[in-house]
PDB file of N, H, CA, C and O in Angstrom:
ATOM      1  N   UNK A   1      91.922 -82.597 218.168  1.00  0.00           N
ATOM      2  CA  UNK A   1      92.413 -81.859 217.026  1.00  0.00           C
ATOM      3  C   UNK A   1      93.555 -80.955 217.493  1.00  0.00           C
ATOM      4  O   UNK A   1      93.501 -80.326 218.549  1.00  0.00           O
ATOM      5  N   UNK A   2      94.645 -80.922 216.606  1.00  0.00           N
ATOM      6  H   UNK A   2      94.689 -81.434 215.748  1.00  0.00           H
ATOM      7  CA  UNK A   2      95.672 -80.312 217.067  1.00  0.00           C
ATOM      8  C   UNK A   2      95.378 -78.636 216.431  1.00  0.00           C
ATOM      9  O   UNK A   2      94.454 -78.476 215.632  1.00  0.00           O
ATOM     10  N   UNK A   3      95.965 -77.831 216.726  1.00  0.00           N
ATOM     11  H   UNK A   3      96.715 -77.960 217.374  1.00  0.00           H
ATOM     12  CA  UNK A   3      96.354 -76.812 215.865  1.00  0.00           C
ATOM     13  C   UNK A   3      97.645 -76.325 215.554  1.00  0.00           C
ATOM     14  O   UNK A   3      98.528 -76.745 216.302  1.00  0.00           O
ATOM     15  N   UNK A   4      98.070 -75.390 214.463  1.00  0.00           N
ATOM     16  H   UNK A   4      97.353 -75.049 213.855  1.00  0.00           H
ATOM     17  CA  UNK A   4      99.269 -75.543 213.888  1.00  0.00           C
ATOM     18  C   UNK A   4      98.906 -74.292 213.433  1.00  0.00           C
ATOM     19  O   UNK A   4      97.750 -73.936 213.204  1.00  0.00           O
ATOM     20  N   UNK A   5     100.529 -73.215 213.221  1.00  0.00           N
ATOM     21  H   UNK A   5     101.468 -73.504 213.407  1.00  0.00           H
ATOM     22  CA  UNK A   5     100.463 -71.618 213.158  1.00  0.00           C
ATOM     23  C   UNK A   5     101.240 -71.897 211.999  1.00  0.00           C
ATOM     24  O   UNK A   5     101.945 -72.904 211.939  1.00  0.00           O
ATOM     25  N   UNK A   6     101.120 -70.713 210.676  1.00  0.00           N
ATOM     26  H   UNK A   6     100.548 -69.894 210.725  1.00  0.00           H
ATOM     27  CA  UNK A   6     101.545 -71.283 209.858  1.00  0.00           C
ATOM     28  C   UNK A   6     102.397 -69.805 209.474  1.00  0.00           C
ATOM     29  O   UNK A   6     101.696 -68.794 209.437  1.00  0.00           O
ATOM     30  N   UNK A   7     103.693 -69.674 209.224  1.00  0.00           N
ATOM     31  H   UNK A   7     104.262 -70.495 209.255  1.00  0.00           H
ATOM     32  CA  UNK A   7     104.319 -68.422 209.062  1.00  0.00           C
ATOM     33  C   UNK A   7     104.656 -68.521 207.989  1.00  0.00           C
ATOM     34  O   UNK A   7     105.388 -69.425 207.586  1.00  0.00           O
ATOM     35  N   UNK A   8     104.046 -67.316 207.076  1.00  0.00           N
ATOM     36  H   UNK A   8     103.452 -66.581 207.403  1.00  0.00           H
ATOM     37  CA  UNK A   8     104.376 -67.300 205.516  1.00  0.00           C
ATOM     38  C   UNK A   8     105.202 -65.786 205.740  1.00  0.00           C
ATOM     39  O   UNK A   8     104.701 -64.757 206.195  1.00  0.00           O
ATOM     40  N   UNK A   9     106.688 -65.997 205.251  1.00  0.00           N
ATOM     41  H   UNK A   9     107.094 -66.833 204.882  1.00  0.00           H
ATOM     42  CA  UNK A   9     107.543 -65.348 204.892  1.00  0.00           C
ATOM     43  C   UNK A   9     107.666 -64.244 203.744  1.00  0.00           C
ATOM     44  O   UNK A   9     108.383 -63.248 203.830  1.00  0.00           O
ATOM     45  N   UNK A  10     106.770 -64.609 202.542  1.00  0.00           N
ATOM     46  H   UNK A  10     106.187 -65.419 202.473  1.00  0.00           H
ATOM     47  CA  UNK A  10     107.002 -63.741 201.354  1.00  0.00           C
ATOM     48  C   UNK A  10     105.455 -63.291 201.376  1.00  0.00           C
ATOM     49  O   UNK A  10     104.488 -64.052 201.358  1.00  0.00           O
ATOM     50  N   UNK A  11     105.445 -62.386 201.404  1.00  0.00           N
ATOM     51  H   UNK A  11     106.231 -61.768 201.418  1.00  0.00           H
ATOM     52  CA  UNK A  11     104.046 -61.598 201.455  1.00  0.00           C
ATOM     53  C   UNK A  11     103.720 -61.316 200.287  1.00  0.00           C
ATOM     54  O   UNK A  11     102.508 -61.109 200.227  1.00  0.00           O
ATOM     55  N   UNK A  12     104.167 -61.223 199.444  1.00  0.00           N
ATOM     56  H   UNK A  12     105.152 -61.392 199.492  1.00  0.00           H
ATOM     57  CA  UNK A  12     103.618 -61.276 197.766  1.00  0.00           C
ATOM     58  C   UNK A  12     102.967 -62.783 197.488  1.00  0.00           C
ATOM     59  O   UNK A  12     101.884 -63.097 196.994  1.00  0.00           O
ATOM     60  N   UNK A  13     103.694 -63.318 197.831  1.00  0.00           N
ATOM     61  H   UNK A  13     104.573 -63.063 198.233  1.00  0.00           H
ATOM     62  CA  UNK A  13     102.763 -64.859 197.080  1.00  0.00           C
ATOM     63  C   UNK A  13     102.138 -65.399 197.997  1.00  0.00           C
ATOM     64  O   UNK A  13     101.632 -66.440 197.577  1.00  0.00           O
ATOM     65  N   UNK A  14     101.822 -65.140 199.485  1.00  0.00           N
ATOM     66  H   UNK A  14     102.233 -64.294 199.825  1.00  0.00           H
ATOM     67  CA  UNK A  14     100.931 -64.954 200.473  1.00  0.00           C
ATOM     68  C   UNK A  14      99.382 -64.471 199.864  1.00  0.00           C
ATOM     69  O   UNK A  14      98.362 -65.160 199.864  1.00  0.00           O
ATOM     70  N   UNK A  15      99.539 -63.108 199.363  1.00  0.00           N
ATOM     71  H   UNK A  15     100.368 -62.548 199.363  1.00  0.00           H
ATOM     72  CA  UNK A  15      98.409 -62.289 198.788  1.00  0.00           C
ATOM     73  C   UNK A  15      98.152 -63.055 197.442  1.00  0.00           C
ATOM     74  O   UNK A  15      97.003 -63.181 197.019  1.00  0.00           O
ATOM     75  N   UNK A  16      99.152 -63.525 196.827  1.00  0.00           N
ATOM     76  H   UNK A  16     100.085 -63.423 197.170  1.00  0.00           H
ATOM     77  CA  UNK A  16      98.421 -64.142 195.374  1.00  0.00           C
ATOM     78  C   UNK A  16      97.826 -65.599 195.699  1.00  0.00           C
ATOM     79  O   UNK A  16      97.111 -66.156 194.865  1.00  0.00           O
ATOM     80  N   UNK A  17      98.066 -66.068 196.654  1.00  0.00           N
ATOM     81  H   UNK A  17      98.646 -65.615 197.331  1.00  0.00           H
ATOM     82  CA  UNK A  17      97.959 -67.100 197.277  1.00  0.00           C
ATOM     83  C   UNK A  17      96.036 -67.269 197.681  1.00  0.00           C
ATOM     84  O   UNK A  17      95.278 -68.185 197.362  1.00  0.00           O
ATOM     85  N   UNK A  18      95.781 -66.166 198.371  1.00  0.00           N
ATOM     86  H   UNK A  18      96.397 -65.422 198.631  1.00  0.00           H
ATOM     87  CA  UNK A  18      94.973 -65.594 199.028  1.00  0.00           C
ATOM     88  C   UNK A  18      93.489 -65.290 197.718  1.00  0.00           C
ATOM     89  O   UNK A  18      92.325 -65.688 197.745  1.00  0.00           O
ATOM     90  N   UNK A  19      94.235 -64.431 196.701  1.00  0.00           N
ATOM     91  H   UNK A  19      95.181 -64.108 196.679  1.00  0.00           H
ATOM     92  CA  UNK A  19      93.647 -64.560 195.217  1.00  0.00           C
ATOM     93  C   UNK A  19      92.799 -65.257 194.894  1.00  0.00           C
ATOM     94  O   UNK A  19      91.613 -64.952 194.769  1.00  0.00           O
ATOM     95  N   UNK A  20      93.282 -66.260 194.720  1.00  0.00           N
ATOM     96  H   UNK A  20      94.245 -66.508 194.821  1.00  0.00           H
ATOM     97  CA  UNK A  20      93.291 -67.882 193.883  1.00  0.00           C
ATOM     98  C   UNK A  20      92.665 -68.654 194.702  1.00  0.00           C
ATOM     99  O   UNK A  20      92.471 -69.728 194.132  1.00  0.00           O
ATOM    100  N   UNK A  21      92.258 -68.656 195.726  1.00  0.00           N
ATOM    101  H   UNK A  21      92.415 -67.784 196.190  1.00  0.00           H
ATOM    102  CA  UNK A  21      91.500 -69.996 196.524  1.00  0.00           C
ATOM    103  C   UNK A  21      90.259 -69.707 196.479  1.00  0.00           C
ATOM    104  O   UNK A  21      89.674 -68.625 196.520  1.00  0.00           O
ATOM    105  N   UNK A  22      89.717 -71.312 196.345  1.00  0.00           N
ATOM    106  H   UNK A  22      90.192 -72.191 196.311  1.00  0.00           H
ATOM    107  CA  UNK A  22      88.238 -71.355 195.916  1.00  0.00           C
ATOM    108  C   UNK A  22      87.507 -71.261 197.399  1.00  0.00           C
ATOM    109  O   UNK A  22      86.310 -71.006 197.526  1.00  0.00           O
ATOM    110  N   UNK A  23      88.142 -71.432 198.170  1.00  0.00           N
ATOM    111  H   UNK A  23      89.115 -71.639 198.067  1.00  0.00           H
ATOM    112  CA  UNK A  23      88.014 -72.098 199.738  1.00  0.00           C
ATOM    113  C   UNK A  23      88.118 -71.429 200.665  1.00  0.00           C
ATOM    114  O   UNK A  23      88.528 -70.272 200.584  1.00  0.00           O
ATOM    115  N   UNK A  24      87.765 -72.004 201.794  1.00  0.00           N
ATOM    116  H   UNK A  24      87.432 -72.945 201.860  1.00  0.00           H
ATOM    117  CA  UNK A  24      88.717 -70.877 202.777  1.00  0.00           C
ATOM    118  C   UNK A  24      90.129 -71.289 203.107  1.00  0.00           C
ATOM    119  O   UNK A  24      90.313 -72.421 202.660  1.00  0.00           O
ATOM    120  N   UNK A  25      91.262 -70.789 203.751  1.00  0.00           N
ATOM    121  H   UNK A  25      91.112 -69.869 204.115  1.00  0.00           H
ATOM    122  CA  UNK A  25      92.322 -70.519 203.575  1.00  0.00           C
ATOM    123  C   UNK A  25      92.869 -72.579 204.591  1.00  0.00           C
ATOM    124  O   UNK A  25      93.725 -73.440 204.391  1.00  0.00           O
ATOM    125  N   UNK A  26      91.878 -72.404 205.444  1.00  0.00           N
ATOM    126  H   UNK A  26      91.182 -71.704 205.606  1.00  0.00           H
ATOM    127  CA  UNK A  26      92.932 -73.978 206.313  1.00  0.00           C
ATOM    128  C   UNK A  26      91.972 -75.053 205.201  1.00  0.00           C
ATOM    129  O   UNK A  26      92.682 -76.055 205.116  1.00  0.00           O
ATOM    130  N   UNK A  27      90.991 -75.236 204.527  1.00  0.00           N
ATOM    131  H   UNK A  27      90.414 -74.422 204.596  1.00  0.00           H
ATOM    132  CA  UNK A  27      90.810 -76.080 203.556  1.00  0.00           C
ATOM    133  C   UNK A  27      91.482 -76.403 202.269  1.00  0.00           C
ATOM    134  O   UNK A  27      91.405 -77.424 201.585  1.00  0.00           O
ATOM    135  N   UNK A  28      92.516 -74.729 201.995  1.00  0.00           N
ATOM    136  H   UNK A  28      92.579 -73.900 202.551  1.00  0.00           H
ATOM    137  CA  UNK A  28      93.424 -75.068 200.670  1.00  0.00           C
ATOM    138  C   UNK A  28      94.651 -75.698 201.295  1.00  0.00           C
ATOM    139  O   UNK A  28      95.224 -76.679 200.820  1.00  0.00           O
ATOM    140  N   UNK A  29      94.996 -75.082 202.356  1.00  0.00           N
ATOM    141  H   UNK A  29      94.531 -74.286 202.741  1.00  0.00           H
ATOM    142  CA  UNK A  29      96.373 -75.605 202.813  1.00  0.00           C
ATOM    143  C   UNK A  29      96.332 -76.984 203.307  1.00  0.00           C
ATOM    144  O   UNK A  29      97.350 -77.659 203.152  1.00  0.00           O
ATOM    145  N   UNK A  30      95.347 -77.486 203.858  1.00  0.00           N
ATOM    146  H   UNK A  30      94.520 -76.937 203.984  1.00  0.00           H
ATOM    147  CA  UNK A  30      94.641 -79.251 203.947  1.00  0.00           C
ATOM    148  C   UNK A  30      94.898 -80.074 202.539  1.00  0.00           C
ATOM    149  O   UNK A  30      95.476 -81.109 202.206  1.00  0.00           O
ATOM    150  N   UNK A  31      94.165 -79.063 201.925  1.00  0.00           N
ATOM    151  H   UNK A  31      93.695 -78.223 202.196  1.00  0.00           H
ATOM    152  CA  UNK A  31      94.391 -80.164 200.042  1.00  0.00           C
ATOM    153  C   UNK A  31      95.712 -80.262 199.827  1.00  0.00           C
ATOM    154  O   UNK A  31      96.252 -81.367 199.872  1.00  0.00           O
ATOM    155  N   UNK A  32      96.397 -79.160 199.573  1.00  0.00           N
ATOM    156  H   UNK A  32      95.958 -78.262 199.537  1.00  0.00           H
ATOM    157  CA  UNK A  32      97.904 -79.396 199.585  1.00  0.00           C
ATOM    158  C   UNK A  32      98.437 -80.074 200.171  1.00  0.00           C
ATOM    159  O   UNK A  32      98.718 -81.105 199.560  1.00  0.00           O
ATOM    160  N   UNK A  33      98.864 -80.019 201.456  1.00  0.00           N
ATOM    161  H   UNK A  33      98.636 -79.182 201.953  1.00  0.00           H
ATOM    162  CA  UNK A  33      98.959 -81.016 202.045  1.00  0.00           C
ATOM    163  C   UNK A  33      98.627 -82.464 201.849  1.00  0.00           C
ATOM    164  O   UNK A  33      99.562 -83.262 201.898  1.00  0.00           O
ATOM    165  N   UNK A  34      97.706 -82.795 201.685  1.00  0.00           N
ATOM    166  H   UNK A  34      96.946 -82.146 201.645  1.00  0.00           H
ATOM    167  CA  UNK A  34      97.116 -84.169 201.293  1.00  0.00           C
ATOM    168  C   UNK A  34      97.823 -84.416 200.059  1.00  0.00           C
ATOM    169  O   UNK A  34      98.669 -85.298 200.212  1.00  0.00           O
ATOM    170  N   UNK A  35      97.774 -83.938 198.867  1.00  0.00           N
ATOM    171  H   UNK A  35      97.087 -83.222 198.742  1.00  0.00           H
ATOM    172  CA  UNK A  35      98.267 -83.890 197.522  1.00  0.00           C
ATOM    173  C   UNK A  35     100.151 -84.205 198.314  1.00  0.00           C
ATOM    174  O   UNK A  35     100.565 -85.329 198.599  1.00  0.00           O
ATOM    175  N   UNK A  36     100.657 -83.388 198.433  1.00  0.00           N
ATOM    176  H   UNK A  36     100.321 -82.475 198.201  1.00  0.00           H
ATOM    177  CA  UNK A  36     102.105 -83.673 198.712  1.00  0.00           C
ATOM    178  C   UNK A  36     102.192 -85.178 199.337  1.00  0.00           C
ATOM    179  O   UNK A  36     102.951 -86.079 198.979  1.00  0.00           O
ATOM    180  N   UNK A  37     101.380 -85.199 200.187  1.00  0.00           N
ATOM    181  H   UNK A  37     100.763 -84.468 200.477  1.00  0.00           H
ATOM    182  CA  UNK A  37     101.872 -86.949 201.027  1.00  0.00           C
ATOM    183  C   UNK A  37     101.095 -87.903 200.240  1.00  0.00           C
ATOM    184  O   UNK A  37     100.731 -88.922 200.826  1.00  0.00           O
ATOM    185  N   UNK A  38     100.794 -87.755 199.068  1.00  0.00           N
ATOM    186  H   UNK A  38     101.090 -86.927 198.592  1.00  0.00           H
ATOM    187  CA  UNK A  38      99.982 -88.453 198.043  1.00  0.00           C
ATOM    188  C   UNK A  38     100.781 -88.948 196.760  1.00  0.00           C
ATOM    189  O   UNK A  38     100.421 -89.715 195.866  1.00  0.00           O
ATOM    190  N   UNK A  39     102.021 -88.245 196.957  1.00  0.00           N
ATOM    191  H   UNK A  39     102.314 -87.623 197.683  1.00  0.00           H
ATOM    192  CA  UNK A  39     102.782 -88.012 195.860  1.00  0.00           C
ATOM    193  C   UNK A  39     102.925 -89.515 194.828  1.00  0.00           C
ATOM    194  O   UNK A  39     103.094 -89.377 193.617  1.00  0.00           O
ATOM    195  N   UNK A  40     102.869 -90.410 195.228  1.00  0.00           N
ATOM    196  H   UNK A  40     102.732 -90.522 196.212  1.00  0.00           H
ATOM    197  CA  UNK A  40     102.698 -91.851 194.311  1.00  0.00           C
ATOM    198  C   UNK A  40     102.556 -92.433 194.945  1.00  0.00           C
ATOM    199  O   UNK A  40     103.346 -93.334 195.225  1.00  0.00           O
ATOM    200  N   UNK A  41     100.957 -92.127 195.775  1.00  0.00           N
ATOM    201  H   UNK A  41     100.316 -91.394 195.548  1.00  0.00           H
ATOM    202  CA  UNK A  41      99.835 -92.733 196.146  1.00  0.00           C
ATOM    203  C   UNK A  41     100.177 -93.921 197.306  1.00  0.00           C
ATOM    204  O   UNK A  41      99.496 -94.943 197.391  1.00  0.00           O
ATOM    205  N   UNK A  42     101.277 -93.648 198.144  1.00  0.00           N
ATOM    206  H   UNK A  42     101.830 -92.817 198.075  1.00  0.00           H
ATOM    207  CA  UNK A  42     102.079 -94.152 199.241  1.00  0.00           C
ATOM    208  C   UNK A  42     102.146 -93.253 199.847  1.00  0.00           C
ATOM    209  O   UNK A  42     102.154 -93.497 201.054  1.00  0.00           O
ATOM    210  N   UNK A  43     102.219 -91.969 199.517  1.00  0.00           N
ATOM    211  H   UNK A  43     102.212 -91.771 198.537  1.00  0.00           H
ATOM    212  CA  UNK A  43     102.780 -90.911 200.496  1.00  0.00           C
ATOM    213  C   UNK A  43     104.554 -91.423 200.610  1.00  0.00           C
ATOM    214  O   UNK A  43     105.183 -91.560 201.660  1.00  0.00           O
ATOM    215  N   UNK A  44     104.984 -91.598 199.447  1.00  0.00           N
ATOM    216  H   UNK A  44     104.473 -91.487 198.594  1.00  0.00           H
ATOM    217  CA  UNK A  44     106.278 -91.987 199.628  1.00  0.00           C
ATOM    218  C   UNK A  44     107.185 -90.702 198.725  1.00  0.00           C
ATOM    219  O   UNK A  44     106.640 -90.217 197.734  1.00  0.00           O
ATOM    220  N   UNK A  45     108.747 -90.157 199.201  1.00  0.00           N
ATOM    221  H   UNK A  45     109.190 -90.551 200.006  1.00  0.00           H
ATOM    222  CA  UNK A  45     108.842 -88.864 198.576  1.00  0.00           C
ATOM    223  C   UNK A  45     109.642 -89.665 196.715  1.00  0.00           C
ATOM    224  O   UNK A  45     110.051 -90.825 196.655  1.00  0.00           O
ATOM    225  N   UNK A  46     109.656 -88.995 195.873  1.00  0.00           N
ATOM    226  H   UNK A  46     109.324 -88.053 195.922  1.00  0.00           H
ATOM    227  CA  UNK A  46     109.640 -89.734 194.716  1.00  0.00           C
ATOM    228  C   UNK A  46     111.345 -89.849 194.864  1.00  0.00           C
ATOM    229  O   UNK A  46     111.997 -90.468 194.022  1.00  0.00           O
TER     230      UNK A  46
END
């Protein structure tokens, strides 16, 4: 397993970010992730 540092720049939508997750924080950024390279179900960019 690799690991990966993730630098969030805008600290306001960091914290609203933070809000809103049902999850813990490397399981929302996983879904996203997945969802983006999913984009029409190739992982191809549209």
């Amino acid at each position: 397993m690799k690991k990966y540092l993730l630098l969030v720049e805008d600290e306001k939508i960091w914290e609203k970010f933070k809000e809103i997750i049902n999850k813990d924080i490397n399981t929302e950024i996983l879904e996203l992730i997945k969802k983006k390279v999913n984009l029409n179900g190739r992982g191809e960019k549209k």
